[in-house]
PyMOL Python script that loads the backbone (N, CA, C, O; Angstrom):
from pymol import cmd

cmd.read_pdbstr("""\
ATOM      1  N   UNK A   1      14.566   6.296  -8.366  1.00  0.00           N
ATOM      2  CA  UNK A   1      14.825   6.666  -6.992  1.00  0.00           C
ATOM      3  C   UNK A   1      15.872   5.722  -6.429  1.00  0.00           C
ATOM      4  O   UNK A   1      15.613   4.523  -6.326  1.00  0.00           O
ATOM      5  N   UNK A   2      16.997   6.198  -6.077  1.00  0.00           N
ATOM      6  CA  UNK A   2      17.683   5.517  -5.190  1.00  0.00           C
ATOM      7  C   UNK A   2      17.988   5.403  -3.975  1.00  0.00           C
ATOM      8  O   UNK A   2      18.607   4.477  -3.453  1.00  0.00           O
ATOM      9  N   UNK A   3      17.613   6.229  -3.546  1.00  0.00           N
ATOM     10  CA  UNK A   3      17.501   6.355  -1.835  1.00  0.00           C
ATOM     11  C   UNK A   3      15.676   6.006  -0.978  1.00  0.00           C
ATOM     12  O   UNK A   3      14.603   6.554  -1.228  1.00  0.00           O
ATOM     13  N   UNK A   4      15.879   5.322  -0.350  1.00  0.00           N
ATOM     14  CA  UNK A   4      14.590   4.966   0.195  1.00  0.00           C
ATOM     15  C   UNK A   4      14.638   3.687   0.966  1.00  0.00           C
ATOM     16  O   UNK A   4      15.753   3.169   0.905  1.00  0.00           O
ATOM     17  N   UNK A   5      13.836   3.077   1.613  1.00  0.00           N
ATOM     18  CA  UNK A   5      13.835   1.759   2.358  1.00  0.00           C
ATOM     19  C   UNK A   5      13.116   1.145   2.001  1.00  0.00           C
ATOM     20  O   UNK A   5      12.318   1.666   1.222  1.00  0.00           O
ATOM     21  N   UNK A   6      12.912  -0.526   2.379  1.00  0.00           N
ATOM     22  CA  UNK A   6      11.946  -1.150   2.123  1.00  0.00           C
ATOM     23  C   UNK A   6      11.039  -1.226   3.583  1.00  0.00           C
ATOM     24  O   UNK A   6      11.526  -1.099   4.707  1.00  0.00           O
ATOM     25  N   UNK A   7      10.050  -1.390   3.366  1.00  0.00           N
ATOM     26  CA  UNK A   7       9.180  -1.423   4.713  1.00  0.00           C
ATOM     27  C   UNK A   7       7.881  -2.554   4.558  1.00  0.00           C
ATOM     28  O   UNK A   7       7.139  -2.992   3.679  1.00  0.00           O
ATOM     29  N   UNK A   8       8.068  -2.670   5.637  1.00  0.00           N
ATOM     30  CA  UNK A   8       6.760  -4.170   5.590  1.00  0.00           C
ATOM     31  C   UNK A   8       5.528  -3.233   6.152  1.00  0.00           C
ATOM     32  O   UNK A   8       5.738  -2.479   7.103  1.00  0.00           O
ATOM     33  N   UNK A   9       4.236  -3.308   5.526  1.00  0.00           N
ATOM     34  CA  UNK A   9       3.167  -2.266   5.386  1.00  0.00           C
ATOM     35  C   UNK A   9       2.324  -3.955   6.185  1.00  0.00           C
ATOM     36  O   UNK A   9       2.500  -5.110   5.797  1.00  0.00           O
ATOM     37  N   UNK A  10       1.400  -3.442   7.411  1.00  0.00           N
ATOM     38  CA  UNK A  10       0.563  -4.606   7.897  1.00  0.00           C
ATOM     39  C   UNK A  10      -0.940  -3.714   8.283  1.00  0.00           C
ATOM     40  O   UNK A  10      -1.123  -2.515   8.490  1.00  0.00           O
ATOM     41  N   UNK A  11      -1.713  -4.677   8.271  1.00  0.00           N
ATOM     42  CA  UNK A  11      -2.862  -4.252   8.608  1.00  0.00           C
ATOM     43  C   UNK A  11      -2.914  -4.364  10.179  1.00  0.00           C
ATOM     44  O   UNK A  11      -2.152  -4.999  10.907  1.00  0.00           O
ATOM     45  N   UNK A  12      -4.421  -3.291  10.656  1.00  0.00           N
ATOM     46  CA  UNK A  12      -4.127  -3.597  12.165  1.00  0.00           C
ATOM     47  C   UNK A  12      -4.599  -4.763  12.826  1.00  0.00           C
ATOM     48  O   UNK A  12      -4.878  -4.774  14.025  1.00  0.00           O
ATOM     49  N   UNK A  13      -4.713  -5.950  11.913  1.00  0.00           N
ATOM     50  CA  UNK A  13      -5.166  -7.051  12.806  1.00  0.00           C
ATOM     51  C   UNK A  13      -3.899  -8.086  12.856  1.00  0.00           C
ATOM     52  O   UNK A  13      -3.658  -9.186  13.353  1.00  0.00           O
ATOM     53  N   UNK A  14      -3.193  -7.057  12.017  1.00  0.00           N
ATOM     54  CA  UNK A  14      -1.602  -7.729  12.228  1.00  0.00           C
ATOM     55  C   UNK A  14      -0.732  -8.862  10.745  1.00  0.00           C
ATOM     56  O   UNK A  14       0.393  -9.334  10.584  1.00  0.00           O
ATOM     57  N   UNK A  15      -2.238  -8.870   9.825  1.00  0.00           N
ATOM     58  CA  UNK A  15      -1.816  -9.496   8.729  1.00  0.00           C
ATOM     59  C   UNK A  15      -0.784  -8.508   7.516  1.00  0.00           C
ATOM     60  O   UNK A  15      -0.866  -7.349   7.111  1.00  0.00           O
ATOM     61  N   UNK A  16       0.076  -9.545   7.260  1.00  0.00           N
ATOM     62  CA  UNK A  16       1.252  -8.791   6.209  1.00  0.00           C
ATOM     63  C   UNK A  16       0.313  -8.718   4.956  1.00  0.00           C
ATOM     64  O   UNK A  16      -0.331  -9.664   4.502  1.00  0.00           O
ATOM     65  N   UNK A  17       0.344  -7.342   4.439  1.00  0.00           N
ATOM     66  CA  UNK A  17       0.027  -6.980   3.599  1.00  0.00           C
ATOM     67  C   UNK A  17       1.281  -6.883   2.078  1.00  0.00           C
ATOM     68  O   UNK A  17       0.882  -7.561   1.132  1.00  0.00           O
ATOM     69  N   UNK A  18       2.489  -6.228   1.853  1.00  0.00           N
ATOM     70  CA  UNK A  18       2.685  -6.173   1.121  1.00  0.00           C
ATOM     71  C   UNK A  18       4.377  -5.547   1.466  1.00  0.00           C
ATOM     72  O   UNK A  18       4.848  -5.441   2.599  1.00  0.00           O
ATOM     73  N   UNK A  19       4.926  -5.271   0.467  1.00  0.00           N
ATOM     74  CA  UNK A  19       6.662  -4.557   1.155  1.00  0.00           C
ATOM     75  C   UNK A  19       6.679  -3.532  -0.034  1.00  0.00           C
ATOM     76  O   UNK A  19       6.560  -3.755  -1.239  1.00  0.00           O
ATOM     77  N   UNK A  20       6.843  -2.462   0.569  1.00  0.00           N
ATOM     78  CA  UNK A  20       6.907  -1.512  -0.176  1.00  0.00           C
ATOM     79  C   UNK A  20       8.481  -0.668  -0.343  1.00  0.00           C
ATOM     80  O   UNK A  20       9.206  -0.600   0.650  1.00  0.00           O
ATOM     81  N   UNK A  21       8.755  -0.281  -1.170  1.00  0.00           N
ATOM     82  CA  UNK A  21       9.409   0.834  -1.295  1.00  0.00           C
ATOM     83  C   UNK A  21       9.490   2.155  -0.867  1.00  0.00           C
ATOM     84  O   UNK A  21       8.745   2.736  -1.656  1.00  0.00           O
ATOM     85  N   UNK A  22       9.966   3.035  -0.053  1.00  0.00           N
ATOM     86  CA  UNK A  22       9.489   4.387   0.471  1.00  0.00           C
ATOM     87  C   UNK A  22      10.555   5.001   0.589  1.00  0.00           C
ATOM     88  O   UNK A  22      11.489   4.933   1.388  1.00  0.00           O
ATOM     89  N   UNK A  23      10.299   5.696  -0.407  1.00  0.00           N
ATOM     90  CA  UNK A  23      11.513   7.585  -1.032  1.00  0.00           C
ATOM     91  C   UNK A  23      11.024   8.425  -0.024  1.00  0.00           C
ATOM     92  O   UNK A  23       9.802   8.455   0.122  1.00  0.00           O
ATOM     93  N   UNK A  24      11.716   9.101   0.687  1.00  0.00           N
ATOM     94  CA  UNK A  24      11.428  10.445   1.363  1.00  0.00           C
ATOM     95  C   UNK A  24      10.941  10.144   2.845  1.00  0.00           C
ATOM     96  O   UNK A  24      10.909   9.039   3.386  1.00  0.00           O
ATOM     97  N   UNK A  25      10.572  11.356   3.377  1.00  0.00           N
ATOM     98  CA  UNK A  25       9.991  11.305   4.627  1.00  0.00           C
ATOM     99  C   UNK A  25       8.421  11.255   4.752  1.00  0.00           C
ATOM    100  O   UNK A  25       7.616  11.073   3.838  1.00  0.00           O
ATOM    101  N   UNK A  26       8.133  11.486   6.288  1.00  0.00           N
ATOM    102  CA  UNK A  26       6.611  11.544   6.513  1.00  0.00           C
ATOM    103  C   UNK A  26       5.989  10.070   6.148  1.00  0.00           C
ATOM    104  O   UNK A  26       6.500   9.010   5.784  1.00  0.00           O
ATOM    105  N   UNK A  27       4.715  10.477   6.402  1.00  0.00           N
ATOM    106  CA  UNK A  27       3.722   9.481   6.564  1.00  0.00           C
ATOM    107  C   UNK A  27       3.559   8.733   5.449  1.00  0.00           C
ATOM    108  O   UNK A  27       4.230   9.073   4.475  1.00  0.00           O
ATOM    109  N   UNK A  28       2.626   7.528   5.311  1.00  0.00           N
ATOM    110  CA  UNK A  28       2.528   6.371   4.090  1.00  0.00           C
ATOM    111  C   UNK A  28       1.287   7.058   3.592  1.00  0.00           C
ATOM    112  O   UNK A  28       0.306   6.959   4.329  1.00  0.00           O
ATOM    113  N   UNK A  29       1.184   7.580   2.733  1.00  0.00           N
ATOM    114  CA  UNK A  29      -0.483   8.157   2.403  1.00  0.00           C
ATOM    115  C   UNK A  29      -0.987   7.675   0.833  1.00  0.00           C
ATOM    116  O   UNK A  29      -2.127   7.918   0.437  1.00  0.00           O
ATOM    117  N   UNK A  30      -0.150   7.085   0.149  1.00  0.00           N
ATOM    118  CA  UNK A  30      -0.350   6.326  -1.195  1.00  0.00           C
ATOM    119  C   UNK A  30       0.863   5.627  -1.694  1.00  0.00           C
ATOM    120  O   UNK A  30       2.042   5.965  -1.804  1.00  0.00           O
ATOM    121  N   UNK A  31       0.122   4.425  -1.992  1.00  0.00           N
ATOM    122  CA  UNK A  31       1.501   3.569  -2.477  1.00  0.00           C
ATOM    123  C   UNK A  31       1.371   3.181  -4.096  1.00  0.00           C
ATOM    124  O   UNK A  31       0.382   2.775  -4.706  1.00  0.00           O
ATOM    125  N   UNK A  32       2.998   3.504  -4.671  1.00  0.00           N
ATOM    126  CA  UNK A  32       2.725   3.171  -6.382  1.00  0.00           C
ATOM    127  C   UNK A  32       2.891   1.809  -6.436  1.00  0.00           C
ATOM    128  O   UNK A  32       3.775   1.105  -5.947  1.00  0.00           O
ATOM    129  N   UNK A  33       1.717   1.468  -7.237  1.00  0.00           N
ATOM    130  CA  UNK A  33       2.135   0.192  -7.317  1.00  0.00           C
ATOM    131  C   UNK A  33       3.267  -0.698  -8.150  1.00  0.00           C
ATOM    132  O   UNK A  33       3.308  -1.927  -8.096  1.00  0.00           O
ATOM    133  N   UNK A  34       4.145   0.095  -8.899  1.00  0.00           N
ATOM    134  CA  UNK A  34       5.272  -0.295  -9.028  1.00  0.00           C
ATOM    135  C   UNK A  34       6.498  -0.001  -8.533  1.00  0.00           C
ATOM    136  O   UNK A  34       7.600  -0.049  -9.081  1.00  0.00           O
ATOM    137  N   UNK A  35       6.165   0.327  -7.370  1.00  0.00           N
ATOM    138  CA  UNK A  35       7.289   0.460  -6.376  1.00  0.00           C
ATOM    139  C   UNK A  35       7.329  -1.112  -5.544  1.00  0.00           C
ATOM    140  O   UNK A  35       8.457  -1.567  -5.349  1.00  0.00           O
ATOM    141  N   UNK A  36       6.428  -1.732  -5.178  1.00  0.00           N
ATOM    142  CA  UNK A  36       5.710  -2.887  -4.493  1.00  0.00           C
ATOM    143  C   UNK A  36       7.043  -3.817  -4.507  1.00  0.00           C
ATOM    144  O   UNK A  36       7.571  -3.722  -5.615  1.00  0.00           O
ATOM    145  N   UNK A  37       7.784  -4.714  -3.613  1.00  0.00           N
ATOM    146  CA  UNK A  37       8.491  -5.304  -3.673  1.00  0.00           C
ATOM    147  C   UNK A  37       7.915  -6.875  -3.351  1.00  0.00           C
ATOM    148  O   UNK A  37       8.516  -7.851  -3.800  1.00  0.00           O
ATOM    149  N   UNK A  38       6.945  -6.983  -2.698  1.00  0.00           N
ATOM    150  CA  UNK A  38       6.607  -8.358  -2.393  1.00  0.00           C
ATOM    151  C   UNK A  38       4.775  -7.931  -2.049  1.00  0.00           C
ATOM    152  O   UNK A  38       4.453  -7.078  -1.223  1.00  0.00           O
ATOM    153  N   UNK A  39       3.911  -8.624  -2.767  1.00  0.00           N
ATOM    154  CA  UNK A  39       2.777  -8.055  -2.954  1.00  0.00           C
ATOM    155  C   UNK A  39       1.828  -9.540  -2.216  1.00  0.00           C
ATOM    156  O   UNK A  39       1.819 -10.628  -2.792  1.00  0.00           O
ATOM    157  N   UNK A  40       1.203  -9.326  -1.083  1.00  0.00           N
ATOM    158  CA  UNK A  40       0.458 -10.603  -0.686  1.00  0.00           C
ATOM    159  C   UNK A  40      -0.870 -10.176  -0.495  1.00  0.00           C
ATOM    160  O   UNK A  40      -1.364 -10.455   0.598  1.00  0.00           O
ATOM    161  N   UNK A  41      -1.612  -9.517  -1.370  1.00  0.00           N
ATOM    162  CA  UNK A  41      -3.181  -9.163  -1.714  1.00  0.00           C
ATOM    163  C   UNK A  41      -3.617  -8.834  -2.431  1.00  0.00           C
ATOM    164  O   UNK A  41      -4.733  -8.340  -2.593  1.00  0.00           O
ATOM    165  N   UNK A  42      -2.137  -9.209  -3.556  1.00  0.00           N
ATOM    166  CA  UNK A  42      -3.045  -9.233  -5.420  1.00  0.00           C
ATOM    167  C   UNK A  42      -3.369  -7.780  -5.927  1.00  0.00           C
ATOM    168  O   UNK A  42      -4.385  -7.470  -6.549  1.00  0.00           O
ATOM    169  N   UNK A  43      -2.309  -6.908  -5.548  1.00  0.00           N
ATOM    170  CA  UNK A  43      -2.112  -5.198  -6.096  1.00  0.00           C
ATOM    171  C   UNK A  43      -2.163  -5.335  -7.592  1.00  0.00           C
ATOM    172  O   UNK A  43      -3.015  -5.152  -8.461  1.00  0.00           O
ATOM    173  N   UNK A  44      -1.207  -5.638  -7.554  1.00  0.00           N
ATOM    174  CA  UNK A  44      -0.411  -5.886  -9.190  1.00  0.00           C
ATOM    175  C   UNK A  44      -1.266  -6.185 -10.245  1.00  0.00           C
ATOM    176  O   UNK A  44      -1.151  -7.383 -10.506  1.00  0.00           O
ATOM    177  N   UNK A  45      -1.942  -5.724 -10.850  1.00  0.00           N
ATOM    178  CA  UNK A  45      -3.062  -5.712 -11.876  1.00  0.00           C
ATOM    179  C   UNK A  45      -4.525  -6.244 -11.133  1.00  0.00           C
ATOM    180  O   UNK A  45      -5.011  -7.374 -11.085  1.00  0.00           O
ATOM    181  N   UNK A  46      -4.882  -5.279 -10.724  1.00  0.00           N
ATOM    182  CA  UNK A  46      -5.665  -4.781  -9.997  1.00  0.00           C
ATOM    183  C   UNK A  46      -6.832  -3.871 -10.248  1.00  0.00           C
ATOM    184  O   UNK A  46      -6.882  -2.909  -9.482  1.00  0.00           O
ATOM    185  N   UNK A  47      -7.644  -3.945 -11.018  1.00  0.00           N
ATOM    186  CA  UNK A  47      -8.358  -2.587 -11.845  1.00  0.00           C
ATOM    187  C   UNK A  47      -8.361  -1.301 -11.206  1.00  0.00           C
ATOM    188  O   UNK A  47      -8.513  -1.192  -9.990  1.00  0.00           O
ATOM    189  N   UNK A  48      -8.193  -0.275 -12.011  1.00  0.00           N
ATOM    190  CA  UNK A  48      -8.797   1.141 -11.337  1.00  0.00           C
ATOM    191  C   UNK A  48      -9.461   0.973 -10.337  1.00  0.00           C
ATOM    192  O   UNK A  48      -9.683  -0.202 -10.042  1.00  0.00           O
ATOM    193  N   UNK A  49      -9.997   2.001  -9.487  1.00  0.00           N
ATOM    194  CA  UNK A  49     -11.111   2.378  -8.978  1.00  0.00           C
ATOM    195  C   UNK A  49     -11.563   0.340  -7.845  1.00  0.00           C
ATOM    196  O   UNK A  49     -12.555   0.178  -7.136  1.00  0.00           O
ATOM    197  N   UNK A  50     -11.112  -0.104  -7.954  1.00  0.00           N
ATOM    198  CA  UNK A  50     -11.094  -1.399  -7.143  1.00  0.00           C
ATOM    199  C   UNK A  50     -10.717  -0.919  -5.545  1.00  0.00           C
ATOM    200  O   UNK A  50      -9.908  -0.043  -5.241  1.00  0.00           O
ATOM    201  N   UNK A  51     -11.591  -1.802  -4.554  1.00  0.00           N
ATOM    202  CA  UNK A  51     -11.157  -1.586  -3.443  1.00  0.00           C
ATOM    203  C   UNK A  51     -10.899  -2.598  -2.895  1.00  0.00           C
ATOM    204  O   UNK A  51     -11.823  -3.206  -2.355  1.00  0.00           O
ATOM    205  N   UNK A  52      -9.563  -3.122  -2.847  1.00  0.00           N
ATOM    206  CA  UNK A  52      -9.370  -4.386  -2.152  1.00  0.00           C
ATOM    207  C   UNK A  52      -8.948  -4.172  -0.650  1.00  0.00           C
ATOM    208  O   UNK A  52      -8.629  -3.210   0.049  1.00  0.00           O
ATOM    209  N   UNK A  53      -9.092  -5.460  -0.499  1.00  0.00           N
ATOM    210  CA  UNK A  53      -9.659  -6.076   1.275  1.00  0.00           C
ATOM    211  C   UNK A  53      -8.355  -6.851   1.596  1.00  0.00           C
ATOM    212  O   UNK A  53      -7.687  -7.591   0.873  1.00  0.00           O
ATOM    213  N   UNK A  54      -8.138  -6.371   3.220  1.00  0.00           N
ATOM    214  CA  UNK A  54      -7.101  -7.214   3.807  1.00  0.00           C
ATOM    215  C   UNK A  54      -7.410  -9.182   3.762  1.00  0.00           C
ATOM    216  O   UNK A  54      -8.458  -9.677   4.175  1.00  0.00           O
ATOM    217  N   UNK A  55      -7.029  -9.450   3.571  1.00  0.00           N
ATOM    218  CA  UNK A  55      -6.802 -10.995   3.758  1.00  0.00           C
ATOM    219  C   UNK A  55      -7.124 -11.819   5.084  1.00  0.00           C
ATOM    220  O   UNK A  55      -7.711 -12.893   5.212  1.00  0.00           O
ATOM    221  N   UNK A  56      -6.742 -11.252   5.715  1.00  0.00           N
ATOM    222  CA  UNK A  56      -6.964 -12.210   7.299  1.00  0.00           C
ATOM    223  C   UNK A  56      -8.425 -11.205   8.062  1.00  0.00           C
ATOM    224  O   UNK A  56      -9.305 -11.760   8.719  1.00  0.00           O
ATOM    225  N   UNK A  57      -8.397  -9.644   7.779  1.00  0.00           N
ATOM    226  CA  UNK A  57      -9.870  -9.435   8.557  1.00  0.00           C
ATOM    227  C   UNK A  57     -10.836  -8.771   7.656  1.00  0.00           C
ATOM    228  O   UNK A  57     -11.886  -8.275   8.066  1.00  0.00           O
ATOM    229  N   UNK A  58     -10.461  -8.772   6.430  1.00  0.00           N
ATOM    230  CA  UNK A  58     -11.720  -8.280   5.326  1.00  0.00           C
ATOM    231  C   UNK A  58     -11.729  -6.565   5.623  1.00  0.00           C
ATOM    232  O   UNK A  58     -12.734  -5.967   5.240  1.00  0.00           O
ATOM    233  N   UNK A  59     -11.180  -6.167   5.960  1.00  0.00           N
ATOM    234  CA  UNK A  59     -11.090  -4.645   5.826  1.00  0.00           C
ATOM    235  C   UNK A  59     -10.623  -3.833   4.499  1.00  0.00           C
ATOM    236  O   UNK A  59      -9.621  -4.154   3.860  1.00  0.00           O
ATOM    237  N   UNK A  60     -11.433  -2.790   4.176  1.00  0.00           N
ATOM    238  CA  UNK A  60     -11.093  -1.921   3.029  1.00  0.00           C
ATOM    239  C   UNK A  60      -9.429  -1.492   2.892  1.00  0.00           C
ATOM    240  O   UNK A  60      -9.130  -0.621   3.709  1.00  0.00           O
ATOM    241  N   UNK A  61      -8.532  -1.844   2.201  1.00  0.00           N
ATOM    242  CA  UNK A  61      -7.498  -1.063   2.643  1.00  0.00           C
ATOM    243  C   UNK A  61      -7.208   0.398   1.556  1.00  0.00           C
ATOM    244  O   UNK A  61      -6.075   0.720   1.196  1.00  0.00           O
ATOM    245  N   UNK A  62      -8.310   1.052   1.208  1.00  0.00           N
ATOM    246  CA  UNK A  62      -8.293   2.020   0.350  1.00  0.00           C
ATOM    247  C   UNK A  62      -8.438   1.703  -1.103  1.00  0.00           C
ATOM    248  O   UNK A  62      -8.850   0.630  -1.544  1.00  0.00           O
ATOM    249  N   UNK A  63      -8.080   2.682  -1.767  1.00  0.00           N
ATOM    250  CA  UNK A  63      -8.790   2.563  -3.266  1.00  0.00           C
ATOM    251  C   UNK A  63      -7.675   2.801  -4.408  1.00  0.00           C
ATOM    252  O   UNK A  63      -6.874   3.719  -4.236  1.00  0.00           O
ATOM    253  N   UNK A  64      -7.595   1.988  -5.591  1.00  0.00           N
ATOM    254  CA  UNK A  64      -6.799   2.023  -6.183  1.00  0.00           C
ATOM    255  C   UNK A  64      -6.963   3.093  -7.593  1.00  0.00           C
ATOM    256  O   UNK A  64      -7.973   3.057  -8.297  1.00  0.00           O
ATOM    257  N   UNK A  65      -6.129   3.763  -7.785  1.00  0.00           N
ATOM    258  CA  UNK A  65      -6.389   5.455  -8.637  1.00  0.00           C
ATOM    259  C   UNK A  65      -5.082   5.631  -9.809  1.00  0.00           C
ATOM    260  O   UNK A  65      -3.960   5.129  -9.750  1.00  0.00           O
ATOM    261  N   UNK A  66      -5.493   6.262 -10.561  1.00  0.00           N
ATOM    262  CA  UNK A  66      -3.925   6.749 -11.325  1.00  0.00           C
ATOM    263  C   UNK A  66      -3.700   8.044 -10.611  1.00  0.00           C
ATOM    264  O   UNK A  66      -4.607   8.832 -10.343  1.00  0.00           O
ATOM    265  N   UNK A  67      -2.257   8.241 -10.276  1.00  0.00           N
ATOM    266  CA  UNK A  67      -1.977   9.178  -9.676  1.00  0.00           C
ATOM    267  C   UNK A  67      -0.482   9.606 -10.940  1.00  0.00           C
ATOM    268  O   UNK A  67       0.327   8.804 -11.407  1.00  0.00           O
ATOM    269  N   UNK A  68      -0.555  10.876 -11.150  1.00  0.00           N
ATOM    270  CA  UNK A  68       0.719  11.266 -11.800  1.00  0.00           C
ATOM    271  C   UNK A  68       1.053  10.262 -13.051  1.00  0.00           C
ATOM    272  O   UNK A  68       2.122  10.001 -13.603  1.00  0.00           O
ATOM    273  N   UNK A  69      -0.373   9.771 -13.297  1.00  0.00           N
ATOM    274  CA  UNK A  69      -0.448   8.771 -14.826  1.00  0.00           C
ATOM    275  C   UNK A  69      -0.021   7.635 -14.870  1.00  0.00           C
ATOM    276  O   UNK A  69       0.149   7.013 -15.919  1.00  0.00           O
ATOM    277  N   UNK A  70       0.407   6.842 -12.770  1.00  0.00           N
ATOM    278  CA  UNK A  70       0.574   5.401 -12.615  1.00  0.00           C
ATOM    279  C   UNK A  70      -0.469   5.092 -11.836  1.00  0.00           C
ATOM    280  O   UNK A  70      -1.138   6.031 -11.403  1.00  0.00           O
ATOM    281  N   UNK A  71      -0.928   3.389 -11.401  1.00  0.00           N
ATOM    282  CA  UNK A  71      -1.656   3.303 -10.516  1.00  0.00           C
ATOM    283  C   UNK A  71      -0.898   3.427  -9.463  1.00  0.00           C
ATOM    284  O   UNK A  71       0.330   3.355  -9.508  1.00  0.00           O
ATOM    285  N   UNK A  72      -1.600   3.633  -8.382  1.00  0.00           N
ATOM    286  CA  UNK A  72      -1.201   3.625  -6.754  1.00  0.00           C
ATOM    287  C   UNK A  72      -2.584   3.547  -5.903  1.00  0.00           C
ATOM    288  O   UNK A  72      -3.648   4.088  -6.202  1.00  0.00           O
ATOM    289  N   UNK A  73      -2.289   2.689  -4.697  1.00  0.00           N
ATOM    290  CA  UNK A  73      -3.119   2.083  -3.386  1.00  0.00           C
ATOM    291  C   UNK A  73      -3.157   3.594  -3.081  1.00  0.00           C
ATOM    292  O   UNK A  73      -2.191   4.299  -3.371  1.00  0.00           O
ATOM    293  N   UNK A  74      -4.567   4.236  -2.340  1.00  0.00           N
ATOM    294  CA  UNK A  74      -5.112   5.563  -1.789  1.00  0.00           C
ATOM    295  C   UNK A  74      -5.122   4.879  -0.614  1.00  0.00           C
ATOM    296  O   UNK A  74      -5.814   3.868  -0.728  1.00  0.00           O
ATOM    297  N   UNK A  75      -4.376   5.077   1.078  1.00  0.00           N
ATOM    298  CA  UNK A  75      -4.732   3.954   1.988  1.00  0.00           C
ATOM    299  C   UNK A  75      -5.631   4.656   2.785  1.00  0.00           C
ATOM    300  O   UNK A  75      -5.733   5.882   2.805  1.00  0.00           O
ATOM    301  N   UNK A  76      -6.271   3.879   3.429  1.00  0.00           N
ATOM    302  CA  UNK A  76      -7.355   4.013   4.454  1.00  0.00           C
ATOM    303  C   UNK A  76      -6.130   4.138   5.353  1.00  0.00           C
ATOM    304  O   UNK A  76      -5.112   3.451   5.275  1.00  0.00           O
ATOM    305  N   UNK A  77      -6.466   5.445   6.504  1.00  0.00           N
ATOM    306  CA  UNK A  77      -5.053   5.529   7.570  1.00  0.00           C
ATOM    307  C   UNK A  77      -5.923   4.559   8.749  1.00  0.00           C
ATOM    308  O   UNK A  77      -5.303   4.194   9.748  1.00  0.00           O
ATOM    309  N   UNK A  78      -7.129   4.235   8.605  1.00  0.00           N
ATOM    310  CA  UNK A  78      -7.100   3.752   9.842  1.00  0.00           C
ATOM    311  C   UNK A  78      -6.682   2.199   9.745  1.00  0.00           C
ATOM    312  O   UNK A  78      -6.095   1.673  10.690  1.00  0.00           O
ATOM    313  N   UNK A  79      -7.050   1.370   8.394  1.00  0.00           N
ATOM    314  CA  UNK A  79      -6.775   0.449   8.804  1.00  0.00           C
ATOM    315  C   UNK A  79      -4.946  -0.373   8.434  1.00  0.00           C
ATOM    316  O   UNK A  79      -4.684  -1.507   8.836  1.00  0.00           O
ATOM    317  N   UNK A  80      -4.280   0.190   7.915  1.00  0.00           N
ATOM    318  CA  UNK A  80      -2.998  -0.051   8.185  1.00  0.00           C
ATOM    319  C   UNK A  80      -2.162   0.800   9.395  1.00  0.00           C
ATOM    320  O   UNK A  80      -2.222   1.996   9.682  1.00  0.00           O
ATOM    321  N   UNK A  81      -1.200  -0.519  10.109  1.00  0.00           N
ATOM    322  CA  UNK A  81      -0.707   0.064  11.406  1.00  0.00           C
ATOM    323  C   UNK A  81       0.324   1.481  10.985  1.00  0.00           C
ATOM    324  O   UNK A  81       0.817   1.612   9.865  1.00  0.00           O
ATOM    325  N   UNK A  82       0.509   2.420  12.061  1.00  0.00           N
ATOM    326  CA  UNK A  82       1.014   3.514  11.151  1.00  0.00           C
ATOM    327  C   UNK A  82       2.342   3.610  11.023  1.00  0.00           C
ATOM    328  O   UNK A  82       2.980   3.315  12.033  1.00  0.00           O
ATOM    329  N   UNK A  83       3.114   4.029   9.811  1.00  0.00           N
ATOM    330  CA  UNK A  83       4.282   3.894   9.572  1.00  0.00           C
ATOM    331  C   UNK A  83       4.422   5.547   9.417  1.00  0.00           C
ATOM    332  O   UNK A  83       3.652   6.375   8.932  1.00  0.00           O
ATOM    333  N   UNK A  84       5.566   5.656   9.956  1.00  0.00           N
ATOM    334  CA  UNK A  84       6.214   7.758   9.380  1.00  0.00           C
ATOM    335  C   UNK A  84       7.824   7.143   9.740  1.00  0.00           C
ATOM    336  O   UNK A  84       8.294   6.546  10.709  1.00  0.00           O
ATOM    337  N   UNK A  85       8.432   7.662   8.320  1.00  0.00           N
ATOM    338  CA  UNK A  85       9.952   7.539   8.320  1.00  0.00           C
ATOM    339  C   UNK A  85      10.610   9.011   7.835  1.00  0.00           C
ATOM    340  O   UNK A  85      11.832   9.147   7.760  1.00  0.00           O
TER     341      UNK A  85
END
""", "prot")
cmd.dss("prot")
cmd.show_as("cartoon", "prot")
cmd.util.cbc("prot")
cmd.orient("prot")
């Protein structure tokens, strides 16, 4: 993919979560995890089916899945602030 932005993805208590990569339009609704440009909650080998927690308020931030035969973050929409590009 060559067209896309980088975007800083935060939780809503305001802690930086991670910088992602984002191809296309619309809403953030799963992130691959090798798209990830700067990772500050330990994505990056990460087991399946794991649900990791924001850092500063312990919130679920969704569930990690193979999607299309890579892993990718499933996000909880409520607890990251909302991004649509």
């Amino acid at each position: 993919m060559k067209t896309g932005k980088i975007i800083d993805i935060e939780c809503r208590c305001g802690t930086m979560l991670f910088r992602y990569f984002k191809a296309g339009k619309g809403r953030l609704i799963k992130c691959m995890i090798n798209r990830l440009t700067e990772d500050f909650v330990g994505l990056k080998g990460a087991a399946t089916f794991s649900r990791p927690l924001c850092p500063g308020c312990g919130r679920e931030l969704g569930i990690i899945m193979m999607i299309h035969g890579q892993p990718a973050l499933k996000l909880n929409q409520g607890t990251i602030k909302s991004i649509r590009i």
